[in-house]
N, C-alpha and C positions, 0 to 999 in steps of 0.2 A: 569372434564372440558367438557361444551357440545360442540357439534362437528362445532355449529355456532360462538363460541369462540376462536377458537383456528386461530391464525393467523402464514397463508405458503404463505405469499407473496415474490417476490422477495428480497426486502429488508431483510422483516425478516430471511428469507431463510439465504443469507449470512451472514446475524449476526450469527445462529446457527452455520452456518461452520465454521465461524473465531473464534467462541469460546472452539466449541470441537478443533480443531488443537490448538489454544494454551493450555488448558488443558492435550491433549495426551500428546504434548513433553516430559511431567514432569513425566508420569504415569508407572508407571511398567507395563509389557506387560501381565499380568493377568488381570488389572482392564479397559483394552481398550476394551473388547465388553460389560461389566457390564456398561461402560460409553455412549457407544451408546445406550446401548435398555434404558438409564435416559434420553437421548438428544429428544429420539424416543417419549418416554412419553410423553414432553414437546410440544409433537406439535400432540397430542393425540390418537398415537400409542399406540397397547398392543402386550403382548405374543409375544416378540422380539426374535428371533432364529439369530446365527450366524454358517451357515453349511456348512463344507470345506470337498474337495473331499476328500474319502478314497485313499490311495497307488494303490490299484486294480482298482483303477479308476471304479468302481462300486456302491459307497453310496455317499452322502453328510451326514456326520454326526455332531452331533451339539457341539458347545463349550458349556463348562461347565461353569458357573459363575452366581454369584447374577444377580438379575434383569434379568437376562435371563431364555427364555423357551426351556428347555431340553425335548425337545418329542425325539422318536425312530429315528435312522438311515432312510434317503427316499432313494430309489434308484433313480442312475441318469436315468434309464431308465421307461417310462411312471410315472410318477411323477411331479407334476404341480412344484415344485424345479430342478428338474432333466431337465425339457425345458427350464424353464430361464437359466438355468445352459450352456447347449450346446449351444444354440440360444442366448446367448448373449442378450436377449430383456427381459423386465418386464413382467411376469405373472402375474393374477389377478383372483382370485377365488374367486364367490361370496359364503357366508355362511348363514346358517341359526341360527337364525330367521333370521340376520341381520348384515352386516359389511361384507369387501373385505379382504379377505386374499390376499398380497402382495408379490412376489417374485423378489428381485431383482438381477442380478448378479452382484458379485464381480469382477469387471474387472479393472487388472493392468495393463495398454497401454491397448495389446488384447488378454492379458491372463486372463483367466476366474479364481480367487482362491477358489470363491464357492459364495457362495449364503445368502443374506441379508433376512430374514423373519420378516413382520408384519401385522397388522389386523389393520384397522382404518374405521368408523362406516360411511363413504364413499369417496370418490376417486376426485378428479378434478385433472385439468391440473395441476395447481400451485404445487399441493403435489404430482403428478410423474414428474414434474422437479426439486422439492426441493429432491425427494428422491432420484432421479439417482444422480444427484452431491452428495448425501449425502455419495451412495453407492460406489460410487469413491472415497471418501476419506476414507470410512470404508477400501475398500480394499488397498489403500496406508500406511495408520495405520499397517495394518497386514501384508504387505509384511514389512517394513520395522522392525517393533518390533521382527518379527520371529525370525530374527539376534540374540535377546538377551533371548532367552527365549527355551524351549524342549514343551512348554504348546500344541500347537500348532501340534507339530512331532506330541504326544502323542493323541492325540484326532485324528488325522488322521490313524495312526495307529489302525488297527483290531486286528491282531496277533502276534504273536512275528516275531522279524524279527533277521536275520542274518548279523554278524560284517560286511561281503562281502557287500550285500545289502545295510546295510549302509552308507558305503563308497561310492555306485555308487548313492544311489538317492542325498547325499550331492556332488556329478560331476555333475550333468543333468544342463541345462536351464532348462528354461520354456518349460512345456510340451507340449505347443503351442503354434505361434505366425500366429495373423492374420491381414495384412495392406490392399491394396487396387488391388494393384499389386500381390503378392504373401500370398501363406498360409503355413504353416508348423505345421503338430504335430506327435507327436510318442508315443508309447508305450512298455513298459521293462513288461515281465513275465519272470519266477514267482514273483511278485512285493516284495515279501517277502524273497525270497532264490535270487534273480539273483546277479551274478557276475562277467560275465567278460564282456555281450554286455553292450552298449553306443550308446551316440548319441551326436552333438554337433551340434550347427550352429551360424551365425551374420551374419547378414546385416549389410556389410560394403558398403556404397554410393547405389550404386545401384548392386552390385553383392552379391545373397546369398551364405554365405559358408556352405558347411554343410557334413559333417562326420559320418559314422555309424560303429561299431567298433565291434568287436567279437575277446575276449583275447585265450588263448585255454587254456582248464582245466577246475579248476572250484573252488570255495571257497575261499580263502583270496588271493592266488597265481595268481589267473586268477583277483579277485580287482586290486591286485596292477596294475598288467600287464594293464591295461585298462586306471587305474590312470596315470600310466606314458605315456601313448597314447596319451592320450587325453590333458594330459600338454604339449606335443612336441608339438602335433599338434596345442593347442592353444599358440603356443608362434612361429610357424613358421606363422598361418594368419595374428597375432598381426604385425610383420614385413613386411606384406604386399608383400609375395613371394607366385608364385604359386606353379598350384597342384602339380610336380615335385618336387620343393626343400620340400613343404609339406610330400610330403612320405621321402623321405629322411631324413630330419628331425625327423621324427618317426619313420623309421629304423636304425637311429643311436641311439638312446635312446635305442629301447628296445634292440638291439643284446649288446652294452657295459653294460649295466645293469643286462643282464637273460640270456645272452651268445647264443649259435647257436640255442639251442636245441628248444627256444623259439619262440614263433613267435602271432602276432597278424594281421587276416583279417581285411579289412577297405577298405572301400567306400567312394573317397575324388569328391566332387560337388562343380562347380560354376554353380550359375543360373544368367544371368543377366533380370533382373526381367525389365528391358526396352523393347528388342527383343525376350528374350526367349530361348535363345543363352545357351545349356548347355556343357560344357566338365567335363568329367569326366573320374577318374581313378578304376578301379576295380582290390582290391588285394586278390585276392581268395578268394573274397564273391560269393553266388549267383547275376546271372543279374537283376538290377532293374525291374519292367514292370511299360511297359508307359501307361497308362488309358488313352481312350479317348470315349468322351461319353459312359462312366461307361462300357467298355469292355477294356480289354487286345488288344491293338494290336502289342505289340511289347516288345521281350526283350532286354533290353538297353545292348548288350552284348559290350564288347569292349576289345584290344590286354592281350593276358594274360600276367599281373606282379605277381610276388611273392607276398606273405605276408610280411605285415612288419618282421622284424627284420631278415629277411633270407639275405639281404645283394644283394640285386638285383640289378640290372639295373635300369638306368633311366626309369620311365612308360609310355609307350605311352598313350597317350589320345585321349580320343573319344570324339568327337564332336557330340553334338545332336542339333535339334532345335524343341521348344516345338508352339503348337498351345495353341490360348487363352481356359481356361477351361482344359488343360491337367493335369494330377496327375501322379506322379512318384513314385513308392511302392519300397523301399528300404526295407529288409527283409534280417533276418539271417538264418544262418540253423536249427538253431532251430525248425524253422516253419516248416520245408518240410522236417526233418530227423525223426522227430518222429513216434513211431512203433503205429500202429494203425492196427484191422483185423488180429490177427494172425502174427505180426510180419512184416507187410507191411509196409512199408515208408509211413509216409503222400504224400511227393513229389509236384512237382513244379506242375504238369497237374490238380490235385486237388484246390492247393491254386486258380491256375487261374480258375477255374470253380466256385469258391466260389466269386471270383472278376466280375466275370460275373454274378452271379445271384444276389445278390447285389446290381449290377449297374442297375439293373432292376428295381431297386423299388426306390421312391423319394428320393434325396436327402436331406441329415438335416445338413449339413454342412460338411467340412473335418473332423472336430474334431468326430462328431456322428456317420459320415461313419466310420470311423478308428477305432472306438471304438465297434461299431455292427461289423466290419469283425473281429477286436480281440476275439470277444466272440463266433463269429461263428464260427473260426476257434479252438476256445477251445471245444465247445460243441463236432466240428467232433472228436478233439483226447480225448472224453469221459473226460473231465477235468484232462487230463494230462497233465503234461508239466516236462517232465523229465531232458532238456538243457536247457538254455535262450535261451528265442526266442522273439524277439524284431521286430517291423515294427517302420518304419517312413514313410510318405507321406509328397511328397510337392503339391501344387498345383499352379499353376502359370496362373494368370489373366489378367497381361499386361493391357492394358490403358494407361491411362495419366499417367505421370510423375511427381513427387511431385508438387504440386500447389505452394510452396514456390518460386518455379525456375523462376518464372515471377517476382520478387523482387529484383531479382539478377542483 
């Protein structure tokens, strides 16, 4: 089909869309990217790739199926996939002799699931607005078929992974969400052995909620322990109670279930993503740091509470207020207990230097950032990582308030 034939006008555009979605519904969740890169053809695409982040959040690697092109694993890092991928934006690579290699990302809301690949023998407006809706519905497809299918786990997966593991990456949200107001994303190592840290969050109206967890122990005992955390605690925000009856909630669970001996750290956050307004409770986690223009100034310390399940007192909370642009690094011990040098603690004055030099150099978004200090901070402990050691960041942007509210 020559490349003056093929018709990406608006109209047509939506015809394509309306007819892959009715064709998906019916499809087993193996032949929905085999069905895109046929829809792709049709409007005179080739060498269609479908590539979802690795666990280690290190590669895009490709799905396997007909009509699809299976090249090697790209890293998300310097990789013309690996930028559409963090940056949210279409890439575009010219080739030789001739034709635009294509990347799009997979964005579900504003979580990235990985990245759309094709080649077409050249580019206009009409065909990167037919392909970003298109790539919006590719990633609707696949978030939702995931539900019925391991296809998906298993192509993401590198290595073999552990029962514990298991269990936590089927706990997680979304490993990122980013709106206009607020940004949120996190990361779990060892992505294949981790077990007992977590992470949770919801925006609920305009306050974020957001939880960081560390079980003690380690292998299916420290899973559970984390599982039943993270189920109190999502079913005390669900009721719409705060940080207080929150811990609580999560302290009654784990002390009647694993008895005294047990206990799970946790970092319970509300942001109100209007003012910027944070409180928060710290139960014998490390203190958050607050980023502002890419340096450390401050540890978000607040009154000491127990750990969950010790049976504590009600927790006092700290009140913080954030400026537009600030980042909040939530971090387990993981991070800053590991032996490094002869038996030396990584330690907190470390991490914060590495948050410092860092911030020195441009930023690529929260998600890029968080994922370059993850790796930095592995490279210091020589690719050890002998606990879980887990980061979340928020960031908070403040502005306007949903544009909807003028209708109300």
């Amino acid at each position: 089909m020559g490349e003056e034939s093929v018709d990406r006008s608006e109209g047509f555009g939506e015809r394509l869309l309306g007819l892959l979605l009715d064709r998906a519904r019916l499809l087993p969740p193996h032949l929905i990217a085999p069905l895109v890169a046929e829809e792709v053809v049709r409007i005179g695409g080739r060498d269609v790739s479908i590539l979802l982040q690795d666990y280690a959040q290190e590669l895009l690697v490709p799905l396997p199926g007909r009509k699809l092109h299976v090249s090697q694993p790209e890293p998300i890092i310097d990789s013309p996939a690996g930028r559409a991928f963090l940056r949210g934006g279409v890439v575009e690579v010219s080739q030789s002799p001739s034709g635009v290699r294509m990347y799009l990302p997979l964005l579900d809301g504003s979580d990235t699931v990985g990245v759309m690949a094709l080649t077409l023998d050249a580019v206009s407006d009409d065909d990167r607005q037919l392909l970003s809706r298109l790539s919006g519905l590719v990633a609707d497809l696949l978030v939702t078929k995931n539900a019925y299918t391991d296809q998906f786990f298993r192509a993401r997966r590198r290595e073999p992974m552990s029962v514990s593991a298991e269990i936590q990456w089927s706990l997680l949200p979304p490993m990122s969400m980013s709106l206009p107001q607020v940004e949120v994303a996190g990361i779990l190592e060892p992505a294949y052995r981790i077990a007992g840290d977590s992470f949770d969050y919801a925006l609920n109206d305009n306050i974020l909620h957001a939880a960081v967890i560390d079980a003690m122990g380690h292998g299916l005992d420290a899973a559970t322990m984390a599982t039943v955390a993270i189920g109190a605690y999502r079913h005390a925000r669900r009721d719409f109670v705060g940080l207080a009856e929150k811990y609580a909630f999560m302290d009654d669970a784990i002390s009647r279930q694993f008895g005294p001996d047990h206990f799970v750290t946790a970092q319970l956050m509300h942001v109100n993503i209007d003012t910027g307004e944070m409180a928060l409770v710290n139960a014998g986690h490390p203190a958050p740091l607050l980023i502002r223009d890419g340096r450390v100034v401050q540890q978000l310390e607040s009154a000491t509470t127990l750990p969950v399940g010790f049976g504590g007192k009600e927790p006092r909370i700290r009140e913080h207020t954030l400026q537009q642009g600030d980042r909040v690094l939530c971090y387990t011990d993981g991070i800053i207990e590991e032996h490094v040098n002869d038996g030396e603690q990584f330690g907190e004055e470390r991490l914060i230097r590495c948050v410092n030099r860092l911030g020195e150099e441009p930023s690529h978004g929260l998600r890029a950032d968080l994922r370059r200090l993850s790796h930095t901070l592995k490279w210091q402990r020589r690719g050890h990582t002998s606990d879980d050691a887990t980061l979340f960041m928020i960031e908070w942007h403040g502005g306007a308030a949903d544009p909807l509210a003028v209708l109300d």
